[in-house]
C-alpha positions in Angstrom: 9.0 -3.5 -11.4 8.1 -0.1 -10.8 9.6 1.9 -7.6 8.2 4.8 -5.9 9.3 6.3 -2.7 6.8 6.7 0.9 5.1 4.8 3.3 3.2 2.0 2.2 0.8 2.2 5.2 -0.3 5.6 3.1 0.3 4.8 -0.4 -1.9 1.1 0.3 -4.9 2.4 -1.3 -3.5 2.3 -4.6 -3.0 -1.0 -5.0 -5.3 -4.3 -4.5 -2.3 -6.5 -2.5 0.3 -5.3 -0.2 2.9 -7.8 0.9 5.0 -7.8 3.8 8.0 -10.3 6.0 6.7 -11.6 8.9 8.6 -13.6 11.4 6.6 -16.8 12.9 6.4 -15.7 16.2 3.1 -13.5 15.9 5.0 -10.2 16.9 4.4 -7.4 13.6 6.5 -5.2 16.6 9.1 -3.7 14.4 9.8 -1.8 10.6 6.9 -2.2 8.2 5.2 -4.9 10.0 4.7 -2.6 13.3 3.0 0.1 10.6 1.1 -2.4 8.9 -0.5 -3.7 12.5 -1.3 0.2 13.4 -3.0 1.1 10.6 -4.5 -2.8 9.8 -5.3 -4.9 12.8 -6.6 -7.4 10.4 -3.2 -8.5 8.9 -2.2 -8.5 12.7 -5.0 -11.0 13.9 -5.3 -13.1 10.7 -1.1 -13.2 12.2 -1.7 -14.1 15.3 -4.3 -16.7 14.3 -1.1 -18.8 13.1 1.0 -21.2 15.6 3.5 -18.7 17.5 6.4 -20.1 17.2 5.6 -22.9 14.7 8.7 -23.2 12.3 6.5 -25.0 9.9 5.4 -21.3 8.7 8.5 -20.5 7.4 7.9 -20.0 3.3 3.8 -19.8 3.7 1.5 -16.7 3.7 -1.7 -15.7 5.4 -3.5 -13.1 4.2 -6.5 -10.6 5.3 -9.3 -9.0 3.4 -8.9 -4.7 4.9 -11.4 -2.0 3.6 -9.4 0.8 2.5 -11.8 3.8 1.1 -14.7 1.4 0.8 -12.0 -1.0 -1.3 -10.5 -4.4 -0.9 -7.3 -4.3 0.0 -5.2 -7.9 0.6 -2.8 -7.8 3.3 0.0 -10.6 2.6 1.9 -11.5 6.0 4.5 -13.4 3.9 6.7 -15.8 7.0 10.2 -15.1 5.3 12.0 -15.5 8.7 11.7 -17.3 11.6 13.4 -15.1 14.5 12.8 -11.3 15.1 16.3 -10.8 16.9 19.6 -12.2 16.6 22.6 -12.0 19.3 25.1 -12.4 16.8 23.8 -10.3 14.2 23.0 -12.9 11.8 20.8 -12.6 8.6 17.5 -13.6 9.4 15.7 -13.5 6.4 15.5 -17.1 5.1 15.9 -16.9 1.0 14.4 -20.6 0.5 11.3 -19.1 3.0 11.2 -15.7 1.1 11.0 -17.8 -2.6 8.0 -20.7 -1.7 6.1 -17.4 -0.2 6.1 -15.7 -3.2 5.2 -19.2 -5.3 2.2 -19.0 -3.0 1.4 -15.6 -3.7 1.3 -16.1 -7.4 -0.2 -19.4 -7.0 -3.0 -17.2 -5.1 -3.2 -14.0 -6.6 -1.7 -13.9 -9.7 -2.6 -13.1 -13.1 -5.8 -11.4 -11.5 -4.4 -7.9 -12.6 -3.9 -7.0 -9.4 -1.5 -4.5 -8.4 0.8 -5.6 -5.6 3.5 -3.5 -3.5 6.1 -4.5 -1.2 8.7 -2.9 0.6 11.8 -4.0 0.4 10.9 -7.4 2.3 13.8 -9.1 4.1 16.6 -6.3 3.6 15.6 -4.2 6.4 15.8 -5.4 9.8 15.8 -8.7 8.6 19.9 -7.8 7.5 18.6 -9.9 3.7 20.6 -9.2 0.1 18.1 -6.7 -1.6 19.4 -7.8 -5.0 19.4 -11.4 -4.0 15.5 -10.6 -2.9 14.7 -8.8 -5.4 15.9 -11.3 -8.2 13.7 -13.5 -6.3 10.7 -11.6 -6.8 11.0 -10.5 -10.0 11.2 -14.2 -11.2 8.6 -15.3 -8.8 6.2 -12.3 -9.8 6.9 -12.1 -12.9 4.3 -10.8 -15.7 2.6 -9.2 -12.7 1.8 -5.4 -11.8 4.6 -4.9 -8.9 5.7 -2.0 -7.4 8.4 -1.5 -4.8 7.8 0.8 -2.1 11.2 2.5 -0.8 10.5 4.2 2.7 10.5 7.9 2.5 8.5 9.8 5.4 8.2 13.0 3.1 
């Protein structure tokens, strides 16, 4: 896994697949999913053309085709959580959820050489393990062209 610093609403046009958590209420109103909505309404409406609220989503993907520089780039709305808030606090990113999404993602995508970036799904607002996570997508992924995309607004 290769990791590079910035935003990956900027950095998306080097890569063919940009993957992001989504919670299954159709919101993309916070972190990297509020960027990805700005700058790709796509990944937004292919979002909200899921059941809001429908728990069923939790561990599936959907997934919009964006022209970036007269390029295809896929946008992965990966449903690793179910919630967007807690009262409590909790951890909302769902592990089992985050794993069967990126099954589905390599079912999908991989072994297309593709290259695919990600921020650091589930550890941000969604309060998830990043070396839990990112043991998950390193086994999930493996053999592919990853790269992880660590915020950095410089």
């Amino acid at each position: 896994m290769k990791i590079i610093s910035g935003d990956i609403t900027l950095l998306a046009y080097k890569f063919d697949i940009i993957i992001h958590g989504c919670n299954c209420f159709n919101t993309m109103g916070a972190g990297v999913a509020k960027s990805i909505r700005k700058k790709f309404p796509l990944a937004y409406k292919t979002d909200c053309l899921t059941i809001k609220g429908d728990k069923s989503k939790l561990g599936t993907i959907s997934y919009s085709n964006n022209d970036i520089y007269n390029k295809e780039l896929i946008i992965v709305n990966a449903y690793t959580q179910y919630h967007y808030w807690s009262k409590n606090n909790d951890i909302l990113l769902d592990y089992n959820a985050l794993r069967n999404a990126f099954k589905l993602i390599k079912k999908e995508f991989g072994l297309q050489n593709k290259k695919i970036a990600f921020p650091r799904i589930g550890a941000g607002l969604a309060k998830g393990n990043w070396e839990k996570i990112e043991k998950i997508i390193k086994k999930e992924l493996v053999d592919e062209d990853i790269t992880l995309i660590n915020y950095s607004n410089k």
